[in-house]
N, C-alpha and C positions, 0 to 999 in steps of 0.2 A: 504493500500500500504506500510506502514512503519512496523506495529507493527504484519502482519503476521509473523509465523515462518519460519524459513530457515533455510537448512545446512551450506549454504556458504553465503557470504557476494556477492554483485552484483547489476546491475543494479534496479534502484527503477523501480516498477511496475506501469505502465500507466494506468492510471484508466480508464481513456474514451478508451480507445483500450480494455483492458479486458473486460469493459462490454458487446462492440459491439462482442470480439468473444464472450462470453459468451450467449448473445442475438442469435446469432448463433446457437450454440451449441443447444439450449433449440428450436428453430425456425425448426432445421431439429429432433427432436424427434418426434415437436407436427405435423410440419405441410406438411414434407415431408414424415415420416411415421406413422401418424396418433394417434399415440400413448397418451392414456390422461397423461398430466403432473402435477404432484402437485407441486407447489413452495413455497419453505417455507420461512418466511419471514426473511429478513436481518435483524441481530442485530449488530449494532454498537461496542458493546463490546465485541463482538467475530472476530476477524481481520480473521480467519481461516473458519466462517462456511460455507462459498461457497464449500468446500471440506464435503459433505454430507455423501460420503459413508464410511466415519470412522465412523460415528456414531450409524450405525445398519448394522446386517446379515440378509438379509432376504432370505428365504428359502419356497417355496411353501406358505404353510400358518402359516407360522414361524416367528418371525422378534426378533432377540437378539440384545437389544440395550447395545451398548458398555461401558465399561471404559479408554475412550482415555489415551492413555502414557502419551501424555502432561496433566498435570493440568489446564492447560489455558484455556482447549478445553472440557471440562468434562461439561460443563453448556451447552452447543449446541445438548446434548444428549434431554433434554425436550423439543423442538419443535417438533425431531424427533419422539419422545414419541406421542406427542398431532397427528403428522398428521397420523401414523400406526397406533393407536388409533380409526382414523377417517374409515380405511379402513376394520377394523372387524379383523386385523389379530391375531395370539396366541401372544402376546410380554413376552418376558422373558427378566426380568433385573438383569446385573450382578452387584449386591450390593458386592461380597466379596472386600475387599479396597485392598488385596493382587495380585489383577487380573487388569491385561493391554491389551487392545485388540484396535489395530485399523483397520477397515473393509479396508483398500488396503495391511493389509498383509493377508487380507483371497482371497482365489482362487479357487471359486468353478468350477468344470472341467464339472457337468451334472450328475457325478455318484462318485465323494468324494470330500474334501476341504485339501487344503493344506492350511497349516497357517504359514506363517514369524514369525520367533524370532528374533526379530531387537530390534533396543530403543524403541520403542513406543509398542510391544506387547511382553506375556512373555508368560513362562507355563502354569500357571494359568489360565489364559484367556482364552489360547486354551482348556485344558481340559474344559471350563465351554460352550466352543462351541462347542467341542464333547458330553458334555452330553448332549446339546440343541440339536441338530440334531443327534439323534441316529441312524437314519437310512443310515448315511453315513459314509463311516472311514472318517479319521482323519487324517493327520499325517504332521509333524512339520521339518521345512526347516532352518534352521539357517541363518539370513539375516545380514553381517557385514556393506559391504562397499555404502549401500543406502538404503533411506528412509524404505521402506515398499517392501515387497514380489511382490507388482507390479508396482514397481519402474522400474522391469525388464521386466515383464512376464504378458501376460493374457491369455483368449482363444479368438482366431483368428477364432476359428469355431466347431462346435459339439466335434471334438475327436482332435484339432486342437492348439496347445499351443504357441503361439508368443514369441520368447524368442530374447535377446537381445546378442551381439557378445562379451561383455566380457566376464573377465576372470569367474569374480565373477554370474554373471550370467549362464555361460554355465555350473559352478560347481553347481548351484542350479536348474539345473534342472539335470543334473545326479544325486542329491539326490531322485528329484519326481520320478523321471522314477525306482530308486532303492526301493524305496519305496512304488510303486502301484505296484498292481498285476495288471493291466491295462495297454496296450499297446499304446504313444497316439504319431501321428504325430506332428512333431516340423515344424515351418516357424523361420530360423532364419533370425533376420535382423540385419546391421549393428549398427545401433541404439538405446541403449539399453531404452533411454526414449521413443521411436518410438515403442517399441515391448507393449507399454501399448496400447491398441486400444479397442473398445467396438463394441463383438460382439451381434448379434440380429437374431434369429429367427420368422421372422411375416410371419403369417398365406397368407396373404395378397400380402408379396413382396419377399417373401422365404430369403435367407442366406444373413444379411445386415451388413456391417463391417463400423464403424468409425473409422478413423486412422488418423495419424499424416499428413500434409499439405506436398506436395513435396517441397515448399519453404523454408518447415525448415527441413526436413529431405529427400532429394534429394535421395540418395541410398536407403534407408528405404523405401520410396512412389514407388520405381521398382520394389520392392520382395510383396508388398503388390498388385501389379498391375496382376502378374502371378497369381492371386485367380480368375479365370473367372468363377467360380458359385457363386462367392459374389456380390451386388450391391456395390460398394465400394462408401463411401462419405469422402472425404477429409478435416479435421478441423483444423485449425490454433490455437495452445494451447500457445505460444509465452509469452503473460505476466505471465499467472497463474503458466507456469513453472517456473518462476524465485523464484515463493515461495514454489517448490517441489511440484505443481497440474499437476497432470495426468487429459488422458480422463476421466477416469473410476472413479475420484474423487468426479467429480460435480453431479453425478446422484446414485439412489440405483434402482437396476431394479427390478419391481414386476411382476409378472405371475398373473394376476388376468382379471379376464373377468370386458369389462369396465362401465357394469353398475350399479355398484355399485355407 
């Protein structure tokens, strides 16, 4: 609660509330869409590694484990190692020490990745995640005024991109849109920490959207309401944001059949 990273300075983080939404969070993956969970265990000395998906890309039968920007956070990368390890997948590690990549400025859209140039990832990085996933382009978003690339932005749905109503936002996605040869619809919402949402495709419950609580983003929870082919689940992210946690932070999603 004290020694996570933040941009800004603010209220301290309620621990017994974060874990319940967090308990949560983890409750509706496994037990309302069925999905197997792995949980990796809490290390004390890492105040940050509830935010998981900075520490690997995974990509089909891919998974590039990062070199997080911050230094603090570069040791949270070997848990992640041991459990994609456990899962049979290819793991590429980027050893160059020139190279900064955190997984919430990558943005994979289904068919290429956009990657954030912000403080925490650089060129370098990116290029070593275009040449890990060859089969996809590539191409690099300049992120100034917040954290990571999906600080603003995620996908809301197959061809579907959730984008948040700032300035700086609405300018980084006229770079994607200038930049793909890809045509892809926009949902914008008021809210630019609300436009991070985690979407899902199950075989099972078809187009499943997680998104931000109408209690904390009221405008935001309306535009996401008009998706009536989504099952939409509502999450309250309330503590974890005050240390710059997205939805998309606590989970890395794999495509793997679950009997492994």
């Amino acid at each position: 609660c004290r020694q996570a990273l933040r941009s800004a300075a603010g209220p301290e983080v309620d621990f017994a509330r974060a874990e319940r939404e967090h308990q949560l969070y983890v409750g509706v993956l496994r037990g309302k869409l069925g999905l197997r969970v792995l949980e990796l265990p809490a290390d004390e000395s890492l105040p940050d590694c509830v935010f998981v998906e900075d520490a690997a890309v995974v990509c089909e039968e891919t998974a590039l484990l990062t070199r997080p920007g911050a230094p603090s956070r570069r040791k949270e990368v070997e848990a992640m190692k041991r459990v994609l390890e456990s899962l049979n997948l290819n793991i590429v590690e980027m050893v160059d020490e020139n190279a900064t990549l955190d997984g919430g400025d990558v943005l994979f859209t289904g068919r290429e990745f956009f990657v954030g140039l912000s403080k925490r990832t650089n060129q370098r990085g990116a290029e070593i995640l275009a040449d890990t996933f060859k089969d996809y382009a590539v191409s690099t978003v300049p992120v100034h005024d917040s954290l990571h690339l999906k600080s603003f932005c995620s996908m809301a749905g197959p061809n579907l991109i959730a984008i948040g109503s700032s300035e700086a936002a609405q300018k980084a996605l006229k770079t994607m849109q200038q930049m793909s040869d890809h045509r892809y619809d926009k949902l914008t919402v008021p809210d630019d920490a609300a436009a991070n949402c985690i979407y899902l495709n199950i075989p099972s419950k078809g187009h499943v959207l997680l998104h931000r609580a109408p209690e904390e983003y009221p405008e935001s929870a309306k535009v996401f309401e008009k998706l009536k082919d989504h099952m939409l689940i509502p999450i309250a992210n309330t503590e974890l944001e005050k240390v710059d946690g997205a939805l998309t932070c606590c989970s890395v999603l794999i495509n793997k059949t679950s009997e492994l």
